[in-house]
C-alpha positions, 0 to 999 in steps of 0.5 A, spaced: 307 310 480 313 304 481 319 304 479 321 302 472 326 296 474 332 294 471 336 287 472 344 288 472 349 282 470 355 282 471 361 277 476 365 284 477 362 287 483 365 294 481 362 294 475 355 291 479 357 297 483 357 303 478 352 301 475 347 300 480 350 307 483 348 310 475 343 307 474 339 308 481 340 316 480 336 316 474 330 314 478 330 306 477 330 300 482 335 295 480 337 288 482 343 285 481 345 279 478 353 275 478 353 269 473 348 267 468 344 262 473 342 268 478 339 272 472 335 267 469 332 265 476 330 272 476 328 272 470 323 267 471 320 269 478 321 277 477 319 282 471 324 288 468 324 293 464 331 292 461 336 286 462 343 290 461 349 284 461 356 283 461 358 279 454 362 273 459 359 270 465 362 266 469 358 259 467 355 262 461 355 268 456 350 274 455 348 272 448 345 266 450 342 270 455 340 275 450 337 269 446 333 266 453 330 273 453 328 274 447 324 266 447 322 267 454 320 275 456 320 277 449 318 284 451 324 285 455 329 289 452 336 286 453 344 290 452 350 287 453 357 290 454 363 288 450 370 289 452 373 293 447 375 293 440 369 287 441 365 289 436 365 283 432 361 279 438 357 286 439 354 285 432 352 278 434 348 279 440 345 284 436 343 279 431 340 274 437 336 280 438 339 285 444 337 292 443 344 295 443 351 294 446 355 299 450 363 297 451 368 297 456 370 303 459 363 304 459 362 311 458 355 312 463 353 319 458 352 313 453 349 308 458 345 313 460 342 314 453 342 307 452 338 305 457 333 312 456 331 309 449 331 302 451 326 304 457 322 308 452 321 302 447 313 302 446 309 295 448 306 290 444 299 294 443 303 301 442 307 298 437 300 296 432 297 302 434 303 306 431 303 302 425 296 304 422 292 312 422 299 313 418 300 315 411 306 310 412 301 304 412 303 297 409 297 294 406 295 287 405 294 281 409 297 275 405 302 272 408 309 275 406 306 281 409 304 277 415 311 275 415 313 282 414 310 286 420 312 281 425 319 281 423 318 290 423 315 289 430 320 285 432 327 290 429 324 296 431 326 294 438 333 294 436 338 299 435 342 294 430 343 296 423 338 293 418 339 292 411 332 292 406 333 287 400 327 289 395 326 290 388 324 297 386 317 300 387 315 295 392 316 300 398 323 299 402 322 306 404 316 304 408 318 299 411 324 303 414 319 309 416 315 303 420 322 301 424 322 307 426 315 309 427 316 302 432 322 303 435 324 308 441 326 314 437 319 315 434 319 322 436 326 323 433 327 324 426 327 320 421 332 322 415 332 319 408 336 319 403 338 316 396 345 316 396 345 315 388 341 322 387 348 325 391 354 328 386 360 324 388 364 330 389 358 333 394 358 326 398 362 327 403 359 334 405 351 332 404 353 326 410 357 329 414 356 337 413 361 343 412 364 350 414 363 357 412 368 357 408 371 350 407 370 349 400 368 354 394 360 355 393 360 354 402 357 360 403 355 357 410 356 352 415 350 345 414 350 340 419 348 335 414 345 329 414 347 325 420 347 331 425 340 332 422 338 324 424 341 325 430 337 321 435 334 319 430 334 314 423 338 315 418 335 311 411 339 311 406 336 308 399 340 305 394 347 304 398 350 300 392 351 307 389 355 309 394 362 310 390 368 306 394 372 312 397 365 314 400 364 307 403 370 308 407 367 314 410 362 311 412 365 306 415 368 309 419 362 314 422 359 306 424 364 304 427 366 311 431 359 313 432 362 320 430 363 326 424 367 331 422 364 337 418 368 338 412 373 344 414 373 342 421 378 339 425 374 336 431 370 330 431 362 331 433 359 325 437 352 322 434 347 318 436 343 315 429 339 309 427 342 306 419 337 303 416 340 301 409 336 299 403 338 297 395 334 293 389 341 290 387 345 285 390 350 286 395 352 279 396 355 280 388 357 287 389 361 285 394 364 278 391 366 283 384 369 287 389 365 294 388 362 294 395 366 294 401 364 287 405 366 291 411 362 295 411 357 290 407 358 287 415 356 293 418 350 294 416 347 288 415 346 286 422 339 284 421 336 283 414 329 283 411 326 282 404 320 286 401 315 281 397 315 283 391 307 285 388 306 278 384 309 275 390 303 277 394 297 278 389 291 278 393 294 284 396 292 287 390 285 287 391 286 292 398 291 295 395 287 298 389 282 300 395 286 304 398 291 307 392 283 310 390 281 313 396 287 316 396 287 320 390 279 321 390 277 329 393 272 330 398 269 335 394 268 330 388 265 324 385 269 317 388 272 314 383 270 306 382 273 300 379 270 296 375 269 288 376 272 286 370 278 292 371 280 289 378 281 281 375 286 284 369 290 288 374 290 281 378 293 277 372 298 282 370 306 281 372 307 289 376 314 288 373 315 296 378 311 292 383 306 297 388 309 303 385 307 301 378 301 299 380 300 307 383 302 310 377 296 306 374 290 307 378 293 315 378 293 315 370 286 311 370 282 315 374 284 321 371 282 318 364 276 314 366 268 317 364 263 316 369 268 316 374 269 308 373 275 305 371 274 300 366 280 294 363 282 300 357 282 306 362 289 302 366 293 301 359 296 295 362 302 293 357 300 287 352 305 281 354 306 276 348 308 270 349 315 270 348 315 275 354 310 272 359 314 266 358 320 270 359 317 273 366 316 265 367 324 263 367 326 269 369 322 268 376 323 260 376 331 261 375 331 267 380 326 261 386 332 255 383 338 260 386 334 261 393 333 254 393 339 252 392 342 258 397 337 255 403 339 248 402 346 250 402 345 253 408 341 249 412 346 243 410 351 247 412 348 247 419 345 241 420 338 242 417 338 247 424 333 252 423 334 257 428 342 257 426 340 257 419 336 263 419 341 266 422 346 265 417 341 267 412 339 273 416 332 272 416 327 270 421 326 263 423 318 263 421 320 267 413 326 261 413 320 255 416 315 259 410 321 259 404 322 251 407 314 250 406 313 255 399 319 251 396 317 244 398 325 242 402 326 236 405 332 233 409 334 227 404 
């Protein structure tokens, strides 16, 4: 069996040195490389398994090769090493694409541990394999969710932060858990929580654990969650709830990649993904001044939208297959949806998205005869006409401010569309998609 390769970037003999030594022990052949010119060389006659660069080279920067990387030898993982306190520039190759960032001193237990998990990020094919046979499966094939497992695929070979934008009940948590299914701590654990479902006095204590003792009612010592997660993903569900003085502490862990339990006088090292979601708006939250636009920074290194249900309709279809099959028995008769059933839930709005559409089905099959659902047995809510009208505005008001933002940013960048995406943390084909849905034009 060869040897997994790795290529080092770095004008630092010294650091080429150590690192070639380190990682040399762990079994793996390296090739070295001082400035950006030699590394792009060898990139384009050689393959490796991982590219580890330094963020300055003497005729150019490791973001840039990190961006080379990503168009030309997509399924090579990229790090970099930052000088330190560069937290800021660490972000911005993580949103060009690297998979993670150690800095300088470079400590070799984390560079060990970053290169093990970048070394163990599935392929391409493993990577579709692990997203079906689960029951964390993303059902459709409209365009939305194309767009959505390609850019699902394409973060979970990263370690950045990711924050989910959605509305309730349309599946944020399911795209966490296919981040994590996809990416190199698979067989790690993977933790989720809803931060608005914590008492805030019991906040600190569920994240960051305690010790026998330390408060009334800590009959024993708990790890919380963070430990719990460690090597793993942490997704924490409705953040905005999150109370000030807890964003604070969790700021801190982000940046410190460290705990103390409450009732503890040393830190403990940990070593977890933070996938975030929210149904409300944190760029609001942050202008009002109820969501720290620090820690907003932290964990929106990359972003992604989850479509809502009346965004993807032909999925509607699949959908209910799937909800049906689901909830019949083996033992029982299949439970069967009428022609007519299928073309009311095709016209109805899913105000609750995918997660109304399962309570629906779940309720009908449970009152339908003759094991077929028919339009009565849904108990769809009548919608007048100020309503449905209403639901129309709502929708047109809501298009009308995205349009607007897109426009801004693209003018803002020149109409360039790679750095437009970026400003916007979305892809360049969800940016190319929402330009063609929404018919812009560079007048």
């Amino acid at each position: 069996m060869s040897k997994q390769r790795v290529l080092v970037v770095d004008d630092e003999p010294d650091i080429r040195e150590l690192l070639e030594i380190t990682l040399m022990r762990m079994g793996l052949e390296i090739r070295c490389a001082e400035d950006f010119s030699s590394a792009k060389r060898y990139l384009q006659e050689e393959t490796f398994d991982l590219c580890l660069t330094d963020m300055k080279l003497p005729d150019g920067d490791g973001i840039a090769l990190v961006e080379f990387i990503q168009q030309h030898c997509p399924n090579t993982p990229s790090a970099v090493i930052t000088a330190h306190g560069s937290i800021d520039l660490a972000i911005k190759a993580m949103k060009s694409g690297a998979f993670d960032f150690v800095s300088k001193p470079v400590s070799l237990d984390t560079l060990r541990s970053l290169v093990e998990k970048a070394l163990t990020l599935p392929t391409s094919t493993q990577q579709l394999n692990s997203s079906f046979g689960t029951k964390y499966q993303i059902i459709g094939e409209s365009e939305p969710v194309t767009e959505l497992r390609r850019s699902i695929a394409k973060f979970a070979r990263s370690q950045a932060p990711v924050y989910i934008q959605g509305q309730s009940g349309t599946g944020k948590e399911l795209v966490a858990r296919q981040i994590h299914l996809q990416g190199a701590r698979s067989n790690s654990p993977f933790i989720a929580v809803n931060c608005g479902a914590i008492p805030s006095e019991l906040m600190e204590s569920e994240f960051f654990g305690h010790l026998k003792g330390s408060f009334t009612g800590a009959s024993s010592d708990s790890e919380g969650l963070f430990k719990a997660a460690h090597g793993g993903t942490l997704f924490l569900d409705e953040i905005a709830d999150l109370p000030l003085s807890m964003q604070v502490k969790l700021l801190r862990v982000i940046q410190e990649k460290t705990v103390r339990p409450v009732g503890a006088q040393i830190e403990e090292s940990i070593d977890v993904r933070i996938i975030s979601a929210s149904h409300k708006d944190l760029d609001a939250m942050v202008n009002q001044g109820e969501f720290r636009q620090d820690l907003y920074y932290r964990i929106n290194v990359i972003g992604v939208t989850v479509p809502t249900l009346a965004e993807r309709r032909e999925d509607i279809s699949r959908l209910t297959d799937y909800i049906i099959k689901k909830h019949n028995t083996d033992n029982s008769p299949q439970t069967k949806l009428e022609k007519s059933a299928l073309r009311a839930l095709e016209s109805y709005g899913f105000p609750g998205n995918v997660r109304e559409l399962e309570n629906i089905l779940e309720r009908a099959t449970a009152l339908c005869e003759n094991n077929l659902i028919g339009v009565a047995d849904l108990q769809l809510p009548k919608t007048d006409a100020l309503s449905a009208n209403s639901q129309l505005d709502l929708g047109k008001i809501t298009q009308d401010i995205e349009r607007d933002q897109i426009l801004s940013a693209l003018a803002k960048c020149r109409w360039n569309q790679s750095a437009t995406a970026r400003s916007l943390g979305i892809t360049l084909r969800q940016l190319r998609y929402k330009i063609e849905k929404l018919n812009l034009k560079n007048t």
